[in-house]
N, C-alpha and C positions, 0 to 999 in steps of 0.2 A: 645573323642572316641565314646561318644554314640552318639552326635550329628552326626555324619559320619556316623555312621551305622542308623539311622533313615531316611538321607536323602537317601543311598544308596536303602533302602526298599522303599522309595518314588517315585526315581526314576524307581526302579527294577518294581512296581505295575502298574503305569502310563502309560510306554513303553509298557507294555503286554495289557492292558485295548485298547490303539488305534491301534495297531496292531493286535488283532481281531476283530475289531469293522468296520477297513477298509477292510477287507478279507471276511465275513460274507455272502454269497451268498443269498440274495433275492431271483432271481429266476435264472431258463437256458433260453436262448436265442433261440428262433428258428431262424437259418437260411439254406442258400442252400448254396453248394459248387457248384460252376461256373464251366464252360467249360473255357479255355482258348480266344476261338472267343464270347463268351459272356461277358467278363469281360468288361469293359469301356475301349477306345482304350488307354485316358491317362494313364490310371494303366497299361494296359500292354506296354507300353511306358515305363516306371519308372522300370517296370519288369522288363524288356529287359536291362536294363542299368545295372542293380544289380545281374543278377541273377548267376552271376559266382562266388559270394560269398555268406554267409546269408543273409539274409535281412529280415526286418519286416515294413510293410509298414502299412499302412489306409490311405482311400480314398473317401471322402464323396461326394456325387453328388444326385441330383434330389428324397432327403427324403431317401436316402439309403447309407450306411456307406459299405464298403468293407475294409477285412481285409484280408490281405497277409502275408504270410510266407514264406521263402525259406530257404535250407539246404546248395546250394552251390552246386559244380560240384562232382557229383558222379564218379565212375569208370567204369559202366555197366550200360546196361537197366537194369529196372524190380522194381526202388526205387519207392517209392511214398511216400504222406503226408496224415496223418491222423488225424483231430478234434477229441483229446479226449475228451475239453469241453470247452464251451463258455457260460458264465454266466455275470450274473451284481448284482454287489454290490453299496453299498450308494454310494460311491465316484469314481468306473471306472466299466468298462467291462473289463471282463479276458478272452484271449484264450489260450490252453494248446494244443499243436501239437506234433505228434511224427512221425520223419523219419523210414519207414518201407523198407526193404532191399529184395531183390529178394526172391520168398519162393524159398526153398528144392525141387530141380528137373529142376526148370523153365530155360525155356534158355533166356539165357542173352546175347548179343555182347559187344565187347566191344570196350563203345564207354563214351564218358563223356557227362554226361545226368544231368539236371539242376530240379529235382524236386520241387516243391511249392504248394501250394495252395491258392486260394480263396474263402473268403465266404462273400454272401451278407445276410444281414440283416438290420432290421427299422434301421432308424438314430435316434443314443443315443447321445447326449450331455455329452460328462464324457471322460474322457483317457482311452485308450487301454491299456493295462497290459496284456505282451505276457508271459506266467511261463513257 
């Protein structure tokens, strides 16, 4: 019985130690959010194919790493996507996005609207990790 319970706490210690050790933010990332005619044609190529569902894409080209997101088809204009945060840790780059919905007032038609976004930044060697 105690041996069960010391490995249990072994296990319980160990698990927690690399799991914040991988999450641990170094630094933010600066980048730009692209225009849609600005993105690389292949990425919006790949866009276009996916964008009626979610999607999470990257896309590296010419020292610059591009990272996408999509929500899927909306019911109305007026949604968009918003970079809450894009940083790098020892072992990935993380981005955090959140679907914003028409404000209070705004007119909207209705039409089915595919929001997403892109952002460029330096090319990092490491996995993308979308939270």
């Amino acid at each position: 019985m105690a041996v069960m319970l010391i490995l249990a706490i072994v296990f319980l210690v160990s698990g927690c130690v690399t799991r914040h050790g991988d999450t641990q933010k170094i630094r933010d990332i600066e980048f730009t959010v692209l225009e849609r005619e600005t993105a690389p044609e292949e990425l919006n190529r790949l866009i276009g194919e996916k964008k009626t569902g979610a999607f999470r894409l990257t896309y590296a080209d010419q020292g610059k790493l591009y990272i996408a997101e999509g929500y899927g088809a909306q019911p109305t204009t007026g949604y968009s996507v918003e970079v809450e945060e894009l940083y790098e840790t020892a072992d990935a780059v993380y981005i955090h996005t959140t679907l914003l919905g028409p404000e209070k007032g705004e007119e909207t038609k209705e039409i089915a609207t595919y929001p997403y976004v892109v952002v460029q930044m330096e090319f990092i060697e490491k996995d993308v990790l979308f939270d």
